[in-house]
C-alpha positions in Angstrom: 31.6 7.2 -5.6 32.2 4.0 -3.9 35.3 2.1 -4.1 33.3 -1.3 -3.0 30.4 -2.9 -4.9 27.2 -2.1 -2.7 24.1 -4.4 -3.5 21.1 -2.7 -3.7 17.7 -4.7 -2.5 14.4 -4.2 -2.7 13.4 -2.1 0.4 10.6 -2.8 2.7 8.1 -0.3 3.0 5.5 -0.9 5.8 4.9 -3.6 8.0 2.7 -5.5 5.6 4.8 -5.6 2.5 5.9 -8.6 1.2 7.0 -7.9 -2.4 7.2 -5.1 -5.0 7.1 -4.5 -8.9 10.0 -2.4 -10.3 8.0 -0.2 -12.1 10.6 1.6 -13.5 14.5 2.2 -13.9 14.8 6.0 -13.3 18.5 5.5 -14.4 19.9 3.6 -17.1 22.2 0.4 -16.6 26.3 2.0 -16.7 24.9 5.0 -15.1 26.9 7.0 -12.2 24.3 7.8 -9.4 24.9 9.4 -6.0 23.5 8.8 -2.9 19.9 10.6 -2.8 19.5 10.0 -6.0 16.1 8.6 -7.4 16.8 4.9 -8.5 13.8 3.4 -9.2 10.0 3.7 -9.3 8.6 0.6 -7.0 4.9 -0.1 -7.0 3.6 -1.6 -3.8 0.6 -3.8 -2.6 -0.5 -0.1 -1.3 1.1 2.6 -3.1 4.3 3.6 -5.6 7.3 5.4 -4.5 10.4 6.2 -5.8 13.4 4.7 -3.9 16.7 6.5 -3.7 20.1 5.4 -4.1 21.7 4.9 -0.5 25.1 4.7 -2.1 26.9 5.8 -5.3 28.7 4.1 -7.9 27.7 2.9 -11.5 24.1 1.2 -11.6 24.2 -2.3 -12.5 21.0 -3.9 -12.2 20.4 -7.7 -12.3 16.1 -7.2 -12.5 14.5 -5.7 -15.6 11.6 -3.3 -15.2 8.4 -4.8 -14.8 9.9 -7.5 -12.6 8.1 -8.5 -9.1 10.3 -9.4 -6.4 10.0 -10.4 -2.6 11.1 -7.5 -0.1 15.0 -7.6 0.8 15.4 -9.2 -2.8 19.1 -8.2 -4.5 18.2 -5.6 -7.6 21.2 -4.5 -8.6 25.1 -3.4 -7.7 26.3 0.1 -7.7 30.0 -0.2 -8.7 33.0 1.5 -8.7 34.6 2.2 -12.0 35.7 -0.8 -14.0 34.2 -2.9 -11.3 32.8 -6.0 -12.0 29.5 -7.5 -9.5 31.6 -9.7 -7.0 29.8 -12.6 -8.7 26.7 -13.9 -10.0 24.2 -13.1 -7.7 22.3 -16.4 -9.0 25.5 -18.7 -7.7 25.3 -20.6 -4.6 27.2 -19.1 -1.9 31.0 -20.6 -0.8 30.6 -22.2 2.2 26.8 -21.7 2.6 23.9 -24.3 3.0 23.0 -24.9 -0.1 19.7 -27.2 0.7 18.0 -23.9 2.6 15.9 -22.0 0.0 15.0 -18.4 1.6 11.2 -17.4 1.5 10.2 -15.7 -1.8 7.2 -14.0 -0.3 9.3 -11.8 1.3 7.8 -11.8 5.0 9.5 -10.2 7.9 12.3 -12.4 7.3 16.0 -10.6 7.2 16.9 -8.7 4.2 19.5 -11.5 3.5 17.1 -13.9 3.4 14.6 -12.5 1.5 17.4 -11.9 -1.4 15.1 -15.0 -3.7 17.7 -18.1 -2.6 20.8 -16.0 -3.5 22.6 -18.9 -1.5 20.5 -22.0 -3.2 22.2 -24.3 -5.4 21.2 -24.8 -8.5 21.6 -27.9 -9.2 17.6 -29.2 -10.3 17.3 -31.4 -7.8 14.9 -31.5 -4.3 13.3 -27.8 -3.8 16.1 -26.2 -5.3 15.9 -23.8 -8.3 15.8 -25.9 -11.8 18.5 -24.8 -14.2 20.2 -26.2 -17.0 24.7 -26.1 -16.7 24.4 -23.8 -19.7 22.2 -21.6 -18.0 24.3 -21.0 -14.9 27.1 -20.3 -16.8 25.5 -17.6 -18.9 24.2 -16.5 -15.7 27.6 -16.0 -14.0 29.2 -14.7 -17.0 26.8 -11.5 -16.8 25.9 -11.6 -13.2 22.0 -12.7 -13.2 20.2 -13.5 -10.1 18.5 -16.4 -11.9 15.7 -16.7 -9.0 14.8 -13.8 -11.5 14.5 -15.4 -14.6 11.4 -17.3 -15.6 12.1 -21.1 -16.8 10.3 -22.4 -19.9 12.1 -25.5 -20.1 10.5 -28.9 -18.4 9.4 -28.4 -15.0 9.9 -24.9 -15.2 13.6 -25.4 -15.8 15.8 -22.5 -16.6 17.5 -22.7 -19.9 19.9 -20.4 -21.4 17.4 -18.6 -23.8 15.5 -18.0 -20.7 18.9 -16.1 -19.3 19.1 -14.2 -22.9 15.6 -13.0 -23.2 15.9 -11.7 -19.7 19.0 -10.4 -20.5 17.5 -8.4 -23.4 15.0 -6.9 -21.0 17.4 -5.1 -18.8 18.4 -1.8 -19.7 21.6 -1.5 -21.5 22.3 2.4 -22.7 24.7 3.8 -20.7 23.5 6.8 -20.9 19.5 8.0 -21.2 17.6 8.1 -24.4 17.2 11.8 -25.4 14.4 12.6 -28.0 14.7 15.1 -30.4 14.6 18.7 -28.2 17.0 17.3 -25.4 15.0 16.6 -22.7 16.4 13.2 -21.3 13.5 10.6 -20.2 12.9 7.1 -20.1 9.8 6.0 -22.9 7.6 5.6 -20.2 7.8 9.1 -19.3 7.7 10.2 -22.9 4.3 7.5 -23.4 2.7 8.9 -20.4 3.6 13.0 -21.5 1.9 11.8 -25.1 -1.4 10.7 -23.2 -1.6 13.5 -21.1 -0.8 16.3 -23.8 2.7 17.2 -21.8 5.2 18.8 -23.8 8.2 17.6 -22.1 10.3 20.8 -22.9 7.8 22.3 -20.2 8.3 20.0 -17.7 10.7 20.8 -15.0 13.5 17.8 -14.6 14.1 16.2 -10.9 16.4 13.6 -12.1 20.3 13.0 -12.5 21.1 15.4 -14.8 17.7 17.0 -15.2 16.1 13.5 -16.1 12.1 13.7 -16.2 10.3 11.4 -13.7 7.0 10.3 -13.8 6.4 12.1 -10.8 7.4 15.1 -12.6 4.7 15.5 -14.9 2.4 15.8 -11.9 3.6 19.3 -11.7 2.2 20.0 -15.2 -0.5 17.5 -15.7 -2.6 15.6 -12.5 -2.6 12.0 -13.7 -6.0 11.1 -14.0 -8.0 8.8 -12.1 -7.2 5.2 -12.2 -10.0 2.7 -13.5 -9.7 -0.7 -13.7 -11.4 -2.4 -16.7 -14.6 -3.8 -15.2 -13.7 -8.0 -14.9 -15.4 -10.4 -17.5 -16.6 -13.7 -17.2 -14.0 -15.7 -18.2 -11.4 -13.8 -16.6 -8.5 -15.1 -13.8 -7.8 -12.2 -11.6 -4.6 -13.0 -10.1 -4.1 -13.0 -6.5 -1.3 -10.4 -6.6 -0.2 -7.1 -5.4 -3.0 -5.1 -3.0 -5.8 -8.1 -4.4 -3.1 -10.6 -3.0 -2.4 -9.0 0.6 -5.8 -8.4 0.8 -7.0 -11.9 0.3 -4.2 -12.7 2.9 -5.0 -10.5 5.6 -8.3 -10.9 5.9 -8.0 -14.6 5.4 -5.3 -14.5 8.3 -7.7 -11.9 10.6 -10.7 -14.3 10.1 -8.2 -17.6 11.0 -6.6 -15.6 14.3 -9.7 -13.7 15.9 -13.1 -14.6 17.7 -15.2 -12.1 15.5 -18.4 -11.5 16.3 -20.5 -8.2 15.1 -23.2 -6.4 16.7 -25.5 -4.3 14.6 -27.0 -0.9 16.4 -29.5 2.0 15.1 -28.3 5.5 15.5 -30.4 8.5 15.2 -28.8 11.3 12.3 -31.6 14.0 12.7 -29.3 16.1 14.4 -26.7 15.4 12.7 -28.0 16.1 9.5 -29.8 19.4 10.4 -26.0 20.9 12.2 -24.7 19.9 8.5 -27.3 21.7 7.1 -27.0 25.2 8.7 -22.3 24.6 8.7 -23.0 24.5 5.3 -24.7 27.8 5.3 -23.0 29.2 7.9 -19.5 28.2 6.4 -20.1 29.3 2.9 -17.9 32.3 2.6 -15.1 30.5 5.1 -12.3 28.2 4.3 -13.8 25.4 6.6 -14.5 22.5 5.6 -17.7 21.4 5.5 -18.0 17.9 7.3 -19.6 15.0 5.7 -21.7 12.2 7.7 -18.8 10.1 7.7 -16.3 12.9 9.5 -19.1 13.1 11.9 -18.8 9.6 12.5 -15.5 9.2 12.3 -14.8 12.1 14.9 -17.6 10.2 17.0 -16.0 6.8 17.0 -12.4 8.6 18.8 -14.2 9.7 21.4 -16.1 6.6 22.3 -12.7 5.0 22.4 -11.7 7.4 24.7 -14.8 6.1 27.3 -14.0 2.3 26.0 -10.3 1.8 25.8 -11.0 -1.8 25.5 -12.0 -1.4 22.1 -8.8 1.2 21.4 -6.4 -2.6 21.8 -3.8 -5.0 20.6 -3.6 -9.2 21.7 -0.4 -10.2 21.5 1.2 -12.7 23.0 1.8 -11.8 26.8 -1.7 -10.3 26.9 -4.1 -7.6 25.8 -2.2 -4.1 25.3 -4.7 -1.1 25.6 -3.5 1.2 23.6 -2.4 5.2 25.2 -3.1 7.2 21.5 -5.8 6.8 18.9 -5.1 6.6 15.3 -8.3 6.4 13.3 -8.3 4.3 9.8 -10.6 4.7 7.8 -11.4 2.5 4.2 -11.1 4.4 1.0 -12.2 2.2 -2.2 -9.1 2.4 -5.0 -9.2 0.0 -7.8 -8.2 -3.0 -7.1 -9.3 -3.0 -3.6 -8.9 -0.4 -0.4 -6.7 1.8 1.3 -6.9 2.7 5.3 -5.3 5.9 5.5 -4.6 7.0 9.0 -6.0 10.4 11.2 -3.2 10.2 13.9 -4.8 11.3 17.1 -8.0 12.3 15.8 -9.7 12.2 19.2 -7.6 15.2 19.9 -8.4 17.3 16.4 -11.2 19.3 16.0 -14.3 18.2 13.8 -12.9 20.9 10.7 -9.6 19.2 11.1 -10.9 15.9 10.9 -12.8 16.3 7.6 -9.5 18.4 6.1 -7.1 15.5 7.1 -9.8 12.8 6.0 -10.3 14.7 2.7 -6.9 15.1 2.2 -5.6 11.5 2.8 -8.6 10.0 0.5 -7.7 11.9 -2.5 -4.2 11.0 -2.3 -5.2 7.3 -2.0 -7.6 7.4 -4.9 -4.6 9.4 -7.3 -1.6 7.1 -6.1 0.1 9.5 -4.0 -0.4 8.4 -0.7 2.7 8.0 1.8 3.2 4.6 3.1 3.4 6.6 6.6 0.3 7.4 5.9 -1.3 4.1 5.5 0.6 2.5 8.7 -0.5 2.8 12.7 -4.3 2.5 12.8 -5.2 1.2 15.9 -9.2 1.5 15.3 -10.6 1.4 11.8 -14.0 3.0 10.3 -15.3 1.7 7.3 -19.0 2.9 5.2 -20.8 0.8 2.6 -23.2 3.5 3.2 -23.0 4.9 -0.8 -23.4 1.4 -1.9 -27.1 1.3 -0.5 -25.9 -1.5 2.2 -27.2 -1.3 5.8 -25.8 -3.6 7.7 -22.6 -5.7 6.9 -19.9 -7.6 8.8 -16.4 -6.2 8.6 -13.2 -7.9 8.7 -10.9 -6.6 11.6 -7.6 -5.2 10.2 -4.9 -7.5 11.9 -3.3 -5.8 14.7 -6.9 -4.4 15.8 -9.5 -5.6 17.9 -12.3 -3.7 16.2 -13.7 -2.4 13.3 -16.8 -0.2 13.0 -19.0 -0.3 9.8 -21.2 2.4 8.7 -24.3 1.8 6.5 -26.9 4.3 4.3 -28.4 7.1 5.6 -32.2 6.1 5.4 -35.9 7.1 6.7 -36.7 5.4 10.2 -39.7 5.6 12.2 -40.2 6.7 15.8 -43.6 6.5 17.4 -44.5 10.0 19.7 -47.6 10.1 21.4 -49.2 7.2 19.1 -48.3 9.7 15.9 -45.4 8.2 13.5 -42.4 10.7 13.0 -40.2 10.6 10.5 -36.3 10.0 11.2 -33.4 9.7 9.8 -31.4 6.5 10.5 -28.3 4.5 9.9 -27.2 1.3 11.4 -23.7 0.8 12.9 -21.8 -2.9 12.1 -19.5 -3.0 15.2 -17.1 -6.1 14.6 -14.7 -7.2 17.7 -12.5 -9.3 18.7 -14.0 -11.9 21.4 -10.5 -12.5 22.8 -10.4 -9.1 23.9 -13.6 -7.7 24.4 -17.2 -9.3 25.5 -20.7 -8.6 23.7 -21.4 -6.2 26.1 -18.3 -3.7 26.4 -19.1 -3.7 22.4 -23.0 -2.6 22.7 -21.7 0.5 25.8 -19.7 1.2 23.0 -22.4 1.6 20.3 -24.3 3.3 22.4 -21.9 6.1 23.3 -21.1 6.7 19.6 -24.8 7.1 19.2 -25.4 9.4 21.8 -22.7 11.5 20.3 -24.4 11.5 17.2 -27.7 12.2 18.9 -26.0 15.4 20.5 -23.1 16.0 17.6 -22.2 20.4 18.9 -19.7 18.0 21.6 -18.3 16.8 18.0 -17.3 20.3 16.8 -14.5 20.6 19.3 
C-alpha cells in the first residue's frame, strides 16, 4: 500500500476524448485497492471501460458516480492508512496563479491542467469559480474539488448545501453492500442482474474480493441491445458525450478542409453474382460469407494502394502520405456512429476482412468496443446504402483527407446493341480534401475502385 497520497485523475483514452462520465464506483469510499485493481466504470464519447487503479492505498474519491468531468480531472486520492487528502482539492494552490482557470473541456492540455481549476481561486470574482466563504470551508474540511459541485445559489454560486448534497452523493460504506446470499455488488449491478434475470449467486466475481462488475454479468447474460427512446418534439438533446464530439468534429473538419465530393456509378453485377455462388459454395465452411460492403471495403484498400494521395495527412510542414492503410468504416450506435478500424486491410484477405468487419461492428453496437479499436483510421468508408440514399456528401474524419460513401444497391440501365439490359448499380460519394488532392486524382480514384468491383475474384485475395 502506499505510504504517500496518490491522486487519481480521470485518464485520457484516445486522441479525441475530452471528458468522461464516472459511471460507476467499482469500490466503495475507505476501501483498500491494489494496483490492477478495477476502480471505476468510465463511459466515453465512444465507448465504456473500466479503469484500474495505478496505485494502492485506501479509495477516497472527491466525484460521485454519475459525475462528468474533463480528461486529466482529479477523482479521487488513494491513501495510506489514517491519511488524510493533502488538502482540499477545491483550494487554490500556495504560490500558484490564481487568475489562470484551466480548460474544463479537457483538450490535449496536460493532465495538470485539465484537473477543473484545481489551482483557481475561489473568491467570485472575474472568471473565477463563484463560491460562498461557507462553502469553501465545508469544502476543505472534507476535501471537495468544488469545480465539481453544481452552484444553485445567484449566478451559479456555490453554497454550502450545494457542498452537502454533493457530499451525500459520494459513496460512504466502507465496505460493499452485501445482499442477502453474500454476493458483494454495487446496486447497479444488483438492478441490472434483476432486469436481465441474473441470479448473482451464478455469476462469477472479478472484483476486490470477489466483487461483481457489470462487466461480469456479460459472462452469464449478453446485455441487450441499446435503444435510444426515439426524440419528441419538444425535446432538447444536449450536445454531450458521442452527440457532443460529433457535433464538434465535423463542425471543426468542415471549418479546416476544402471539401469537395464527386459522385461516380459503379457496376455490382459481378459482384452480386460471386456473392451469390460464395454463398453456396461456403455453406458447409466456416468462411464468412462477404457482404456488398466488405467487397467494397476490401476494394477501397487497394485503390489506395494505386492512389496514395488519397491514403494522407496535411499537417503543418506539408502533406504526409501515409506507408500503412487502416480502413474505418461507420457503424450506426445510438446516439450517433462508431469508425472501428481494419488495420492493414489492403494486406488481408477478402474472408478476413468481412470476419474483422463483422467482428468490430457487433462490438460497437453492444458497448464493447476497445478504444484501440476505434483509433488510427487513415481512410474511412461509410454506406447509407440500407437507408435507401444514393448519393450523399460525407464529412471527412479529421486527420484524413478522404472519405468514401456508399449508396443502395439499385436497378441501372445499360444500352447493348440498341436493347436495354438490366444492371445492378450503386453510386460512390468520394469526399476529399482540396488541400491535398485535385478533382482529378479523386475521379482515377473512383474509377479504380470501380474496376475492382467490375472484376471483384482480384478482391478474394
Amino acid at each position: 500500500m502506499t505510504d504517500v497520497a496518490v491522486e487519481v485523475l480521470l485518464p485520457k483514452i484516445g486522441l479525441t476524448m475530452q471528458e468522461g462520465t464516472i459511471d460507476e464506483w467499482l469500490v466503495p469510499a475507505g476501501a483498500a485497492v491494489a494496483e490492477g485493481d478495477a476502480l471505476l466504470r468510465l463511459a466515453t464519447d465512444k465507448v465504456d471501460v473500466d479503469v484500474e487503479a495505478e496505485a494502492g492505498g485506501l479509495f477516497h474519491p472527491v466525484v460521485p458516480a454519475g459525475a462528468t468531468v474533463p480528461a486529466g480531472a482529479l477523482i479521487g486520492w488513494l491513501l495510506a492508512d489514517g491519511e488524510q487528502p493533502p488538502r482540499a482539492a477545491g483550494a487554490p494552490t500556495p504560490g500558484a496563479d490564481t487568475a489562470a482557470v484551466a480548460p474544463l473541456n479537457g483538450g490535449d492540455a496536460a493532465p495538470d491542467a485539465g484537473r477543473a481549476a484545481v489551482a483557481t481561486a475561489l473568491d467570485g470574482t472575474g472568471d473565477r469559480l463563484l463560491s460562498s466563504p461557507n462553502a469553501r470551508r465545508v469544502a476543505a474540511a472534507a476535501g471537495v474539488d468544488l469545480t465539481a459541485v453544481r452552484g444553485t445559489g445567484p449566478g451559479g454560486r456555490i453554497v454550502s448545501e450545494d457542498v452537502e448534497e454533493f457530499l451525500a452523493a459520494l459513496p460512504k460504506d466502507p465496505v460493499a453492500p452485501v445482499p442477502a446470499g453474500g454476493t458483494p455488488s454495487s446496486p447497479l449491478v444488483r438492478k441490472l442482474a434483476k432486469e436481465r434475470g441474473i441470479d448473482l449467486a451464478d455469476v462469477n466475481g472479478t472484483g476486490p474480493g470477489g466483487r461483481i462488475r457489470r462487466s461480469d454479468l456479460a459472462a452469464v447474460a449478453p446485455p441487450p441491445l441499446r435503444r435510444d427512446a426515439a426524440p419528441q418534439p419538444g425535446d432538447v438533446l444536449p450536445l454531450t458525450g458521442m452527440r457532443g464530439t460529433i457535433a464538434r468534429r465535423m463542425h471543426a473538419s468542415l471549418q479546416e478542409m476544402a471539401q469537395l465530393t464527386h459522385g461516380y456509378e459503379v457496376r455490382m453485377d459481378a459482384v452480386v453474382s460471386l456473392r451469390d455462388r460464395l454463398k453456396e459454395d461456403w455453406a458447409d465452411s466456416e468462411l464468412p460469407v462477404p457482404s456488398l460492403n466488405d467487397f467494397l471495403l476490401k476494394a477501397a484498400a487497394l485503390a489506395l494502394r494505386e492512389h496514395p494521395l488519397l491514403n494522407a495527412t496535411v499537417r503543418a510542414d506539408g502533406i504526409h502520405l501515409l506507408d500503412r492503410i487502416h480502413l474505418g468504416f461507420a457503424v450506426a450506435v445510438p446516439g450517433g456512429l462508431m469508425v472501428p478500424v481494419i488495420e492493414d486491410a489492403v494486406a488481408l484477405p477478402l474472408p478476413e476482412i468481412a470476419r474483422r468487419s463483422r467482428s468490430l461492428a457487433q462490438a460497437a453496437r453492444e458497448g464493447r468496443i476497445s478504444p484501440a479499436q476505434l483509433e488510427g483510421a487513415t481512410f474511412t468508408v461509410t454506406s447509407l446504402g440500407g437507408y435507401g440514399v444514393d448519393f450523399f456528401t460525407p464529412v471527412i474524419n479529421p486527420g484524413n483527407v478522404a472519405i468514401l460513401g456508399v449508396g443502395r444497391l439499385r436497378d441501372g440501365v445499360e444500352w447493348v446493341d440498341e436493347r436495354p439490359l438490366r444492371t445492378r448499380v450503386l453510386t460512390l460519394s468520394l469526399t476529399f480534401d482540396h488541400r491535398a488532392v485535385d478533382g482529378a486524382p479523386a475521379a482515377e480514384y473512383l474509377r479504380t475502385v470501380g474496376e475492382l468491383l467490375r472484376k471483384p475474384l482480384r478482391l478474394l485475395v
